[in-house]
C-alpha positions in Angstrom: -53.8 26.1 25.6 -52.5 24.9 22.4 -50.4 27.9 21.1 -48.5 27.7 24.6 -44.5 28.4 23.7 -42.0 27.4 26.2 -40.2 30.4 28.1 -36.7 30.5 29.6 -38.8 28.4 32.3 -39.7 25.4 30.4 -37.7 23.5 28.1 -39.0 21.9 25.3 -36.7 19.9 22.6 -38.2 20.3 19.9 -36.0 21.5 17.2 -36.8 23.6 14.4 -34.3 23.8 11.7 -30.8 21.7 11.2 -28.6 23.5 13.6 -30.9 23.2 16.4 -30.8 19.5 15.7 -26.9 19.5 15.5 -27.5 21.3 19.4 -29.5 19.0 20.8 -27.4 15.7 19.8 -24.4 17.1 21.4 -26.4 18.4 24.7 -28.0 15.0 24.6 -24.9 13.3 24.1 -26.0 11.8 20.5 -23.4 11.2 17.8 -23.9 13.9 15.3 -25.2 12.5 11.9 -22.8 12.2 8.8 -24.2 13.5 5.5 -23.1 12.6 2.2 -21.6 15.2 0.6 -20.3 15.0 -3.6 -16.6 14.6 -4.3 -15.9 14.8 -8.0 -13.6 13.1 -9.1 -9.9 13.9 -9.5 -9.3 14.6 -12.9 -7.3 12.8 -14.9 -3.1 13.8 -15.3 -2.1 14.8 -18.5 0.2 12.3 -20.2 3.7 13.1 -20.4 5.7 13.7 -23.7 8.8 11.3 -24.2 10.9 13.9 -25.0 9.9 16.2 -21.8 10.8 13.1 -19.8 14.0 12.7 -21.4 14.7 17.0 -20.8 13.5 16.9 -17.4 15.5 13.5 -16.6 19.3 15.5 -18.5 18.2 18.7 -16.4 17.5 17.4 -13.0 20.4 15.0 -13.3 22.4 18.8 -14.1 20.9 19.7 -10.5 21.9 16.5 -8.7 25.5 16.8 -9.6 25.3 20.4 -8.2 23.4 19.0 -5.2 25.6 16.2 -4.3 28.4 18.4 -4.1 27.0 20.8 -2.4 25.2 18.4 0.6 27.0 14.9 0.4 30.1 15.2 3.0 32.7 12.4 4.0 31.0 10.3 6.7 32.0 11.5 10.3 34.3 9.2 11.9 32.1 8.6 15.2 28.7 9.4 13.8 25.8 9.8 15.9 22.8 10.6 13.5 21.6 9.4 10.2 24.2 11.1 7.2 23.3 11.4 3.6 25.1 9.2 1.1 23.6 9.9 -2.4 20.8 11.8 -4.5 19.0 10.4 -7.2 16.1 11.3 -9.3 12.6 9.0 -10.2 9.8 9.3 -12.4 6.5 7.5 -10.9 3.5 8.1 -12.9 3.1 11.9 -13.7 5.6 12.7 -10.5 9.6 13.6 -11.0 10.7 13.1 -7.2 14.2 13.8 -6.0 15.4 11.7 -3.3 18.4 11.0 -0.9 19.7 7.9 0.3 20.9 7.8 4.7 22.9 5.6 5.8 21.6 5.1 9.4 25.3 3.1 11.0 24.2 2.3 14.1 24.3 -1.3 15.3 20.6 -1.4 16.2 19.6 0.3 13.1 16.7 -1.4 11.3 18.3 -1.2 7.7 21.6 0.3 7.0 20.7 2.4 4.7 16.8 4.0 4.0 15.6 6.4 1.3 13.8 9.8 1.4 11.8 11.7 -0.9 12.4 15.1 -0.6 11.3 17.0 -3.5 8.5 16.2 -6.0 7.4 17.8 -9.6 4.0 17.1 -10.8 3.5 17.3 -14.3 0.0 19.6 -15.1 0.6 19.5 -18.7 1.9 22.6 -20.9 5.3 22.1 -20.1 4.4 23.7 -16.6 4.9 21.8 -13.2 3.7 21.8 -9.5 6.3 21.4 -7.0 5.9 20.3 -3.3 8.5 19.0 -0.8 8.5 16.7 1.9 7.2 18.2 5.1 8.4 16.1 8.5 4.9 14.5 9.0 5.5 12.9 5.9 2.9 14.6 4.0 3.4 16.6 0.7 3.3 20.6 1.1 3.0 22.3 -2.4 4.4 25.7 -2.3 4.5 26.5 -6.3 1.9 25.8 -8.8 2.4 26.0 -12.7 6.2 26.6 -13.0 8.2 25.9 -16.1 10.5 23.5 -16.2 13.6 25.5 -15.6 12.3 28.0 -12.7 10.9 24.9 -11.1 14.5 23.2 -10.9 16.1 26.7 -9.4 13.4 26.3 -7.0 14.9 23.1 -6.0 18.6 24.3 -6.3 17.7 27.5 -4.1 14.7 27.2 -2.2 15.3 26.0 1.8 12.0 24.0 1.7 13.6 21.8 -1.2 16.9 21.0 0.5 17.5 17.4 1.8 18.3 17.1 5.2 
């Protein structure tokens, strides 16, 4: 008989459409196949103005005055974890990062001192900026997209996430 279809009796593999096929290679222990999918690409950053990089440098260096006196203490006289010393700002492409400086004083310590970015602002042209902070896996979490330049910096002055540690 040639329009014999198998029952719950008799496998057959034969698969019929692309998720069968998926189904069978991991029952049969095959590697599933990789497809090529389209990325565009990244689109270009808008440049950044002179003058916004001279504003945002006066008003972030504003904020690290605030910040060092709020989060830079004397070091402790028997310290027994890494203490912050300084924070300093840094343009790098279209990114304004703030970062801290730890002085690590321990006799085995690899360096003794070692910098950390904890805040970033990504220019998306307008005058209006992403910012992200530095989770602990040492990947960048954005938490607010398209914020002028002065709610972006009370963001970092107020916001937990933006704090260095």
């Amino acid at each position: 008989m040639n329009n014999h279809r198998p029952d719950s009796t008799h496998h057959a593999i034969t698969p019929h459409n692309k998720a069968e096929k998926i189904l069978i290679g991991i029952v049969m222990g095959k590697q599933q196949l990789k497809q090529w999918v389209y990325r565009p690409p990244k689109p270009a950053s808008p440049p950044i103005p002179d003058a916004l990089k001279a504003e945002v440098g006066a008003k972030a260096e504003y904020l690290v005055v605030t910040l060092k006196s709020t989060h830079i203490k004397p070091p402790p006289p028997e310290p027994q974890f890494n203490f912050l010393i300084d924070i300093w700002t840094k343009w790098y492409r279209g990114y304004f990062y703030f970062c801290g400086t730890y002085a690590s004083p321990f006799k085995n310590a690899l360096s003794p001192t070692f910098e950390v970015r904890f805040a970033r602002m990504e220019y998306r042209g307008n005058r209006q900026f992403n910012l992200a902070y530095m989770r602990h896996t040492e990947q960048w979490h954005e938490v607010f997209v398209d914020v002028p330049l002065d709610e972006a910096l009370e963001a970092i002055r107020t916001e937990p996430y933006f704090m260095p540690m």
